[in-house]
C-alpha positions in Angstrom: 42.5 -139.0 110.5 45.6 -139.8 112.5 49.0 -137.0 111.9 50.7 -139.9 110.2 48.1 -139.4 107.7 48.0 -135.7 107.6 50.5 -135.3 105.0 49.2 -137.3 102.1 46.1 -135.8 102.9 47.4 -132.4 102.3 48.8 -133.5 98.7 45.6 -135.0 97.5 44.0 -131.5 98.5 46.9 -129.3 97.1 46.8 -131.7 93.9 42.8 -131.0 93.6 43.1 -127.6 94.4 45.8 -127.2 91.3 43.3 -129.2 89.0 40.4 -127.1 89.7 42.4 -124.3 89.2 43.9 -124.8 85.6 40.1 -125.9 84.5 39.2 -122.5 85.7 41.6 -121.1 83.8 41.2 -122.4 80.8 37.3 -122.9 81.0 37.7 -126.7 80.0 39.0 -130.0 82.0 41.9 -129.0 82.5 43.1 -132.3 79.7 41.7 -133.9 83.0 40.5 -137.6 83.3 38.4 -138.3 80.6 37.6 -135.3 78.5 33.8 -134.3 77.7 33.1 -134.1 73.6 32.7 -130.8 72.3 29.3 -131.3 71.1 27.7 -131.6 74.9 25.0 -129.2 75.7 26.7 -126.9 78.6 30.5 -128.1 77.9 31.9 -125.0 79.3 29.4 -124.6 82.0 30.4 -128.2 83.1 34.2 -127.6 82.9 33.8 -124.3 85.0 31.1 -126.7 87.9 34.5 -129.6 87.6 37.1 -127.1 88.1 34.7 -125.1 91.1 34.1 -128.8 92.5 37.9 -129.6 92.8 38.7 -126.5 94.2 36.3 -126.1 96.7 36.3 -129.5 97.8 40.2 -129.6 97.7 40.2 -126.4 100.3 37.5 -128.3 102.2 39.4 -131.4 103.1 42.1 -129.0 104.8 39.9 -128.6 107.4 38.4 -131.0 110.0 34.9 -129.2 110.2 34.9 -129.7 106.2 37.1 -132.6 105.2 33.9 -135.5 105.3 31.3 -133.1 103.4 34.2 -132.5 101.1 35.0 -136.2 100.7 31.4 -137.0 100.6 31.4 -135.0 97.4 34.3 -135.4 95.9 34.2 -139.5 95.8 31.1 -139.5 93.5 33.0 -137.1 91.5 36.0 -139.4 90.9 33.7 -142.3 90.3 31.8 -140.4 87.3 35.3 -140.0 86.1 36.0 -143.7 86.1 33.0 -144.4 84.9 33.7 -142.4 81.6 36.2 -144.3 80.5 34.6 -147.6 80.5 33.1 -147.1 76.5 36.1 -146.7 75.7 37.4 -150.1 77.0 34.3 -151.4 75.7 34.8 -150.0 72.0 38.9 -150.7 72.2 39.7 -153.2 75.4 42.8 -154.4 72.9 44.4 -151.0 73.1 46.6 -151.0 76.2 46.7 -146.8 76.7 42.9 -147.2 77.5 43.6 -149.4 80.3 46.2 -147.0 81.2 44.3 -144.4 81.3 41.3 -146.3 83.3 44.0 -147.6 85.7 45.4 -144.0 86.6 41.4 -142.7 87.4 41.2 -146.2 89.5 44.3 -145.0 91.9 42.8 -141.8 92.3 39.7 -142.9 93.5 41.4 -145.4 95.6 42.9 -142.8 96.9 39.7 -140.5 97.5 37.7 -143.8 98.6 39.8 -144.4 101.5 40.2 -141.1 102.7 36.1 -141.5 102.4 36.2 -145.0 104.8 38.8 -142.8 107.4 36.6 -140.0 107.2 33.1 -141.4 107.8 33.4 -144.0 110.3 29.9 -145.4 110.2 30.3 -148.9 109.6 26.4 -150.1 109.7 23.9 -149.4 106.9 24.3 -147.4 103.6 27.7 -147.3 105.1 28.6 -150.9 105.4 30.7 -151.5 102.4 31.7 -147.8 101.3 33.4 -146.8 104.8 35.0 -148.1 108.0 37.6 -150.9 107.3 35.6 -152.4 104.5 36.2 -149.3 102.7 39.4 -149.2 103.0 40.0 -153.0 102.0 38.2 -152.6 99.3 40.1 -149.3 98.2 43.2 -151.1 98.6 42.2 -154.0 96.4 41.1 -151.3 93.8 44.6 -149.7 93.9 46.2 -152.7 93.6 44.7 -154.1 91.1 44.6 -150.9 89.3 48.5 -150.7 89.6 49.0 -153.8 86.9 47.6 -151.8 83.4 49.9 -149.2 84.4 53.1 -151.2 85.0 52.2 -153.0 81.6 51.8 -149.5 79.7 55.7 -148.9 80.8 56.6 -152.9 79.1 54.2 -152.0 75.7 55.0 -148.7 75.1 58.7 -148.9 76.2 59.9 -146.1 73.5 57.4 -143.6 74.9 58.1 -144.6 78.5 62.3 -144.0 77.7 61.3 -140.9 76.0 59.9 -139.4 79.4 63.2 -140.9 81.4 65.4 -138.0 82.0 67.9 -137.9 79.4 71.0 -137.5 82.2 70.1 -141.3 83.3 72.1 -144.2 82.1 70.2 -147.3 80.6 67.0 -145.4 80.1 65.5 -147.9 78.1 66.3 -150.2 81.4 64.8 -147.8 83.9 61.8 -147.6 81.5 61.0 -151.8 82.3 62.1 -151.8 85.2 59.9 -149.4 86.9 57.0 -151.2 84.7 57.7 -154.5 86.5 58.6 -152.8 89.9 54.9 -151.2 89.4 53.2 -154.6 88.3 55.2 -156.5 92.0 53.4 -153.8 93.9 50.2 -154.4 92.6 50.7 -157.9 93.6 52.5 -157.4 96.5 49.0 -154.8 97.6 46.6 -157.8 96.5 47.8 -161.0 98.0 49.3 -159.1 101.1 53.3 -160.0 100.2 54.5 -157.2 102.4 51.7 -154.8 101.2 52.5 -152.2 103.0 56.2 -151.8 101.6 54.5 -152.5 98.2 52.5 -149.7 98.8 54.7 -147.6 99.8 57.2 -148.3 97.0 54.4 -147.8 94.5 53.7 -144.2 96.1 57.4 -143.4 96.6 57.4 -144.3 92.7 54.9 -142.5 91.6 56.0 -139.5 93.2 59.4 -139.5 92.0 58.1 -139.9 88.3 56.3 -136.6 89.2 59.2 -134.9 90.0 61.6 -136.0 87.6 59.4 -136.1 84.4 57.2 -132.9 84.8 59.0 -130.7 87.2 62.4 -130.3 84.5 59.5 -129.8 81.7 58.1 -126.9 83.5 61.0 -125.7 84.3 62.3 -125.6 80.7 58.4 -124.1 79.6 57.0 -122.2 82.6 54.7 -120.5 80.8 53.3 -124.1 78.6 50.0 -125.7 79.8 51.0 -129.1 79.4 54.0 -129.8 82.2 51.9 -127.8 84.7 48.9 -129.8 83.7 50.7 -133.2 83.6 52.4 -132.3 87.0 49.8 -131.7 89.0 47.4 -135.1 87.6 50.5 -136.8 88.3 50.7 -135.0 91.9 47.2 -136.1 92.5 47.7 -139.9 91.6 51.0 -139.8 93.5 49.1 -138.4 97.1 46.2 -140.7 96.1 48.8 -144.0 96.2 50.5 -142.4 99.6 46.5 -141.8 101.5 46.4 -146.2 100.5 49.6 -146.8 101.7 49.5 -144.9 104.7 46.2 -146.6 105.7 47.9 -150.5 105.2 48.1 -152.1 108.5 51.6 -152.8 109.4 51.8 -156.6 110.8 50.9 -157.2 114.3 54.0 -158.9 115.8 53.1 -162.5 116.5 51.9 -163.2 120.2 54.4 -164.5 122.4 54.0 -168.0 123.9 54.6 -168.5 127.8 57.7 -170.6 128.2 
């Protein structure tokens, strides 16, 4: 893990540190991911081992001695979450809110998948495809293609997207498109390599921005209200996730210079 990586690093761990903490708190998911049906045997006992998990492995990748362990759990963590929604795109794949939501998991284990490849090396093996560059590539192709449901969720549900653009912002129904098809170019840019890394970048910068200027006025207005704090910090998480892909995109080797 180079220092130029450091940072997003920290957010992913402060964003599942803050998870694991609310689903502690309330003794549920936190209105995390996908949420577990009432009727499960051991509902609260698994909310209270989801929000432990989190929190302990969110502390863990802090530190060097504990960040791969903590990785090495916390991936097969975020895949079980993907891996719940996929009924429900089976039983509605017409609704576009379910690939939303499917989309959203999908960055955030992008994002935990590549910290997985930076943080175990081992590139022969189990190891071949999960880590090393082949994890990252394939991380990356996961977070790009994971960015187009969500730019398409701003375009089909553009009265709920306006809604959530702060009210002090002119054209909001504008800003509400705009960002949906700035969202879908990264995606593209990410997967057929059209400046990926700026793509990236933009997508994270994006991402991060939402988080501060949708949820941070609504906690701010209800400080004591679960929702904005909840909403904040699963947007937080998504946001660092997008910054640990775009961090690890290769800039461009310049071309090699021909003697004259």
């Amino acid at each position: 893990m180079t220092r130029s990586q450091q940072p997003a690093l920290t957010l992913f761990a402060v964003g599942m540190m803050a998870l694991g903490i609310l689903a502690l708190r309330y003794g549920d998911f936190a209105l995390v991911w996908q949420p577990v049906e009432a009727w499960v045997p051991g509902r609260t006992a698994l909310a209270y081992a989801s929000g432990l998990l989190m929190l302990f492995c969110g502390i863990g990748l802090l530190f060097s001695a504990t960040a791969k362990l903590s990785i090495r759990i916390l991936a097969p963590y975020l895949v079980i979450w993907l891996l719940l929604k996929v009924p429900a795109l089976v039983v509605a794949p017409q609704m576009e809110a379910v690939w939303l939501g499917f989309g959203e998991l999908a960055v955030l284990l992008a994002g935990g998948w590549t910290l997985f490849a930076v943080l175990t090396r081992e590139s022969t093996g189990a190891w071949k495809i999960l880590a090393g560059e082949n994890g990252i590539r394939a991380a990356r192709i996961l977070f790009a293609v994971s960015l187009l449901p969500i730019g398409l969720s701003h375009i089909v549900y553009v009265k709920e997207t306006t809604d959530l653009v702060p009210p002090w912002l002119p054209y909001r129904t504008g800003w509400a498109y705009l960002t949906g098809a700035g969202q879908i170019a990264a995606g593209l840019g990410v997967l057929f390599s059209i400046l990926p890394r700026i793509a990236a970048i933009a997508e994270a910068g994006m991402l991060t921005v939402f988080t501060l200027l949708v949820w941070g006025p609504a906690i701010l207005a209800a400080p004591t209200a679960r929702l904005p704090w909840t909403a904040f910090f699963i947007s937080w998480a998504i946001a660092a996730a997008a910054w640990i892909v775009a961090t690890n995109v290769r800039r461009r080797p310049p071309p090699a210079a021909h003697p004259v």
